[in-house]
C-alpha positions as CSV (number, residue, x, y, z in Angstrom):
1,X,24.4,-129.3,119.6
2,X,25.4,-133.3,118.8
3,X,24.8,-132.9,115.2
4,X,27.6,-130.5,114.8
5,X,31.3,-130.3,114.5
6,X,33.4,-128.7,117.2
7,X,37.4,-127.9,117.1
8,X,39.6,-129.8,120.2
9,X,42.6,-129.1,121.6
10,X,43.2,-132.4,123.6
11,X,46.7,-131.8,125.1
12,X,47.4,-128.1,127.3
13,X,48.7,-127.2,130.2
14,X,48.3,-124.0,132.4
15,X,50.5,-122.2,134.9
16,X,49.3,-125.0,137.4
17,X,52.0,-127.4,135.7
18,X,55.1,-125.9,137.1
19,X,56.7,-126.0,133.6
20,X,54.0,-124.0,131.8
21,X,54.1,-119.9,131.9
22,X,50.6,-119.7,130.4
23,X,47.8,-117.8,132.1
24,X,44.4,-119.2,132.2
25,X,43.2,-115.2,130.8
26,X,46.1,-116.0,127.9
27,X,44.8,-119.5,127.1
28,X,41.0,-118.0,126.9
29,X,42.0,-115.4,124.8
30,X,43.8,-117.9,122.4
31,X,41.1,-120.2,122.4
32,X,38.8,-117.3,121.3
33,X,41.2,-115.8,118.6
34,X,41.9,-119.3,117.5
35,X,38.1,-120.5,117.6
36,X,38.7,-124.1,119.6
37,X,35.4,-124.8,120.9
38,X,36.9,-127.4,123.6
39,X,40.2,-127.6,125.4
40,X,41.4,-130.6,127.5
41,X,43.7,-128.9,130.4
42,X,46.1,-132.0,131.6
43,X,48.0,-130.0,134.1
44,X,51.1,-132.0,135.5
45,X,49.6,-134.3,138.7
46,X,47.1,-131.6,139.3
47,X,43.0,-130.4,138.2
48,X,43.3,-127.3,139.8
49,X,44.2,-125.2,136.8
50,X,41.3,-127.5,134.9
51,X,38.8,-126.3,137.5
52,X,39.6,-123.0,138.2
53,X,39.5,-122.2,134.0
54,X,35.8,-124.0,134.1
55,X,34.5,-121.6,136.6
56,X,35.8,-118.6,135.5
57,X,35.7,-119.0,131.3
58,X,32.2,-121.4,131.4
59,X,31.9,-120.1,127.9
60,X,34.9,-122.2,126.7
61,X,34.0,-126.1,127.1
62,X,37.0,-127.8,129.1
63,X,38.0,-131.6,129.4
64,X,39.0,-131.5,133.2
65,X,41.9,-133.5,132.6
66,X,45.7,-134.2,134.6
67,X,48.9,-135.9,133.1
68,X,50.1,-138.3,135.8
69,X,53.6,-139.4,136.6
70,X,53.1,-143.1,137.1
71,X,55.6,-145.1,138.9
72,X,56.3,-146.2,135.3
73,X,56.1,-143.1,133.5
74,X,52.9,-140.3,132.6
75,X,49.7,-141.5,131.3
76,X,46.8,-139.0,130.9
77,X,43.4,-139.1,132.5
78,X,40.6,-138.1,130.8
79,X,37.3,-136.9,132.2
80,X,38.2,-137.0,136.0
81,X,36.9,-134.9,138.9
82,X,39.5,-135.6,141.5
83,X,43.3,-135.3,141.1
84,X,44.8,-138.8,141.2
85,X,48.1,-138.6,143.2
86,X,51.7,-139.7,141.3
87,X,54.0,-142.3,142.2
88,X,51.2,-145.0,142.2
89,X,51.5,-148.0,139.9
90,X,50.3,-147.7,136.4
91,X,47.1,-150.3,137.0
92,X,46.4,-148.1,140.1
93,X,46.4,-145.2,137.8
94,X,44.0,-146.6,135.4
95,X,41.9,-148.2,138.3
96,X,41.4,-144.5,139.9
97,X,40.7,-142.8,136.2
98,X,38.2,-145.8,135.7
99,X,36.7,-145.5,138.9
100,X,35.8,-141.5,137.7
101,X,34.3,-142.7,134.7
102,X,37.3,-141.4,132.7
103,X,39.6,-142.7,129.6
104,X,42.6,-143.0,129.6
105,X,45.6,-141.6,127.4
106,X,48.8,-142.9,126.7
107,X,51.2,-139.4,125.4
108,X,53.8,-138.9,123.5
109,X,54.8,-143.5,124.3
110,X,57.7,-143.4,121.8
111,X,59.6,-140.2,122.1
112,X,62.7,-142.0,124.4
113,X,64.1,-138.3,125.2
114,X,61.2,-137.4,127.6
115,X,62.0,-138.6,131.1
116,X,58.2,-139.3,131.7
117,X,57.7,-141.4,129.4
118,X,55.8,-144.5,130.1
119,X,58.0,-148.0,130.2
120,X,57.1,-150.1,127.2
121,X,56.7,-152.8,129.3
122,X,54.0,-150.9,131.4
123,X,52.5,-150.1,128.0
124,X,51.8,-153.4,126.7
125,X,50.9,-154.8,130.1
126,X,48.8,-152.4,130.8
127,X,47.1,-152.4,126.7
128,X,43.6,-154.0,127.5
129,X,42.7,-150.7,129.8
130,X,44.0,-148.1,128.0
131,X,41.3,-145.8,125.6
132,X,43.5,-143.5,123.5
133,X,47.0,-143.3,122.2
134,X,48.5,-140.2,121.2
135,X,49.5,-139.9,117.7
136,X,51.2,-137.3,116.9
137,X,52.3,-134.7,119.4
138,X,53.4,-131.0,118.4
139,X,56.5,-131.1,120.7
140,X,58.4,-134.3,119.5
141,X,61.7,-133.3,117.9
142,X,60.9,-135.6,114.9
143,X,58.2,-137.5,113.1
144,X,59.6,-140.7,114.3
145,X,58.2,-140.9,117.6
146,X,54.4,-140.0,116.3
147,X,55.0,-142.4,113.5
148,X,56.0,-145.1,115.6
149,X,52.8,-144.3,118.1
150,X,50.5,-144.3,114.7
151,X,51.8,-147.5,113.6
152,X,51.8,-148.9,117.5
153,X,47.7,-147.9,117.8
154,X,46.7,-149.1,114.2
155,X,48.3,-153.1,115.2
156,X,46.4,-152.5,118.2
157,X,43.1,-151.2,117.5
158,X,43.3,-148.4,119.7
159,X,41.5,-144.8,119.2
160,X,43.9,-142.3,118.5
161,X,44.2,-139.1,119.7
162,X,46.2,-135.7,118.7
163,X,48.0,-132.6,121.3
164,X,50.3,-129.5,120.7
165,X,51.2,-130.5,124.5
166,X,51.1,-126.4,124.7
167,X,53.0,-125.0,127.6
168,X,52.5,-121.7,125.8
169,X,50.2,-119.9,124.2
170,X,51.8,-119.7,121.3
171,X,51.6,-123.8,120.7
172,X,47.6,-123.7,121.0
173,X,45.7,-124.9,118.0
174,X,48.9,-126.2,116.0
175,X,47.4,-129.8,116.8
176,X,44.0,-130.0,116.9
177,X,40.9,-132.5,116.3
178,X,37.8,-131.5,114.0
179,X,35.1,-134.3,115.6
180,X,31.4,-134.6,116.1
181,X,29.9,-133.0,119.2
182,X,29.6,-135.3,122.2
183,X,27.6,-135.9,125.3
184,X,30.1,-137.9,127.8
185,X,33.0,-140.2,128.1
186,X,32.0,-142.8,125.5
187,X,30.4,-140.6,122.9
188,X,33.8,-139.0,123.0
189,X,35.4,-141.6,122.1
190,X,33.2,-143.3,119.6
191,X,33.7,-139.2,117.8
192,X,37.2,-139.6,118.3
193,X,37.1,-143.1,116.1
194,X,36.0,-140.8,113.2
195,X,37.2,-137.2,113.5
196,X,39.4,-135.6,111.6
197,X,42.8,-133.7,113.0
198,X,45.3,-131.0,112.0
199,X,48.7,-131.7,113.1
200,X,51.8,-129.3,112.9
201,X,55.7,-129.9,113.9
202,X,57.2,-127.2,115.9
203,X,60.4,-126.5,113.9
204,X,63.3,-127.2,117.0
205,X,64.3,-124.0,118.0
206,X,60.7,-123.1,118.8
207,X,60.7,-126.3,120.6
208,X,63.8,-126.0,122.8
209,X,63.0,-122.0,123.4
210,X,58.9,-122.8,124.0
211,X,60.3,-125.3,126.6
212,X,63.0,-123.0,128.2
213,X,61.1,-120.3,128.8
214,X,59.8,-120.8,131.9
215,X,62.8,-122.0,133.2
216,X,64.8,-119.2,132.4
217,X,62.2,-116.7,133.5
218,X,62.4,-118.1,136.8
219,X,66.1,-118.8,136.9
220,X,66.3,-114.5,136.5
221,X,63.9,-113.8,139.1
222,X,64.9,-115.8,142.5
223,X,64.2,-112.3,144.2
224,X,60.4,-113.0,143.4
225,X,57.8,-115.8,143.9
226,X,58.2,-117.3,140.5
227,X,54.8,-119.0,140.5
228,X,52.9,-116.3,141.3
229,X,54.8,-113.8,138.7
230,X,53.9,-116.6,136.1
231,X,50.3,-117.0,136.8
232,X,49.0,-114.9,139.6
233,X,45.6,-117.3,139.8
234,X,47.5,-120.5,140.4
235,X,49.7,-118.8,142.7
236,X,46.7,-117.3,145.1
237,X,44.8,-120.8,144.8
238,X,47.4,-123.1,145.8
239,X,48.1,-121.1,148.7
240,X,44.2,-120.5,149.8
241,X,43.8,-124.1,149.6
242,X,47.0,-125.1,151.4
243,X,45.6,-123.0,153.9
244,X,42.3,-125.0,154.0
245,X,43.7,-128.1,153.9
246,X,42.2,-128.7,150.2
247,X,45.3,-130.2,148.2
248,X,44.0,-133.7,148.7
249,X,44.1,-136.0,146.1
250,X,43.1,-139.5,145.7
């Protein structure tokens, strides 16, 4: 119903990223204790988690989302129906989430200790087509990064968005959106224009062991297939469509 408001998680990823331990049964069953009414799954350079949770929780709403690694750092697609591949210039990023119908996200643009993060160069250059800009994410070390993105949307009159960027389960719902209901794309983000959020820090030590953990569990168990201990689903549906030939992406 459009006249009502609805709790958003805008930032998760599944077992399908390969630095996430958290079952698609785990992140229904968090979603349910948690009451989110919609989750945006941006899986690492894959939908496959996104589209396997939408056909087997369709009571949960999902945001079929993947966070891509540009040749200029991640930016998140919004929206999409076909995985967009990685290594492609950040205009051909935005062109193929554009040509979906999607929006497009810039995460996490000031927190210098992530690798991934997108060139400020690209950024700027890239300002006109980009949707969103993620405020405040749950797993910067500090509240300088998410002020600086704050500060960095507001200039530029840019929609703003929120994420706990959970890898676990245990990171669901600490940053969240309260917005109106939506119908598509650009509903969503006139809602997002006036909704509400709830953010929450992750105190450091939760951070650093939240992001080690899937490391380490692998690291003790070379004897086993690491992927498939960690999420059974993701395992079984990579291989079944390496087998039919369905990893293509655009």
């Amino acid at each position: 119903m459009l006249n009502q408001k609805i709790t958003v998680e805008l930032h998760v990823h599944t077992c399908f990223s390969p630095d996430s331990l958290m079952s698609l049964q785990q992140l229904a069953d968090t979603c349910k204790s948690k009451s989110i009414d919609c989750i945006a799954i941006t899986d690492h350079n894959t939908i496959r988690g996104a589209v396997a949770f939408k056909n087997n929780f369709p009571d949960i709403r999902v945001i079929i989302g993947e966070e891509i690694s540009t040749a200029e750092g991640e930016i998140i697609g919004y929206f999409i129906q076909q995985a967009i591949k990685p290594g492609l210039s950040v205009a051909a990023t935005i062109a193929a989430i554009k040509e979906q119908g999607g929006l497009v996200c810039v995460p996490h643009p000031f927190d210098r200790r992530r690798s991934g993060v997108l060139k400020l160069t690209a950024l700027l250059h890239n300002l006109e087509q980009i949707d969103m800009i993620e405020r405040f994410n749950g797993r910067n070390l500090n509240d300088t990064a998410n002020h600086a993105a704050f500060s960095f949307a507001k200039a530029h009159h840019k929609a703003t968005s929120v994420g706990a960027d959970a890898h676990t389960y245990q990171e669901l719902g600490c940053c969240r959106m309260l917005m109106d209901d939506f119908s598509d794309p650009g509903d969503f983000l006139n809602k997002l224009m006036a909704s509400q959020s709830v953010t929450k820090q992750l105190p450091v030590w939760k951070n650093i062991l939240y992001s080690g953990l899937p490391l380490i569990k692998r690291a003790v168990m070379p004897f086993l297939c690491s992927r498939c201990l960690a999420c059974p689903e993701a395992y079984f549906n990579h291989q079944a469509a390496r087998s039919q030939g369905q990893t293509k992406q655009i």
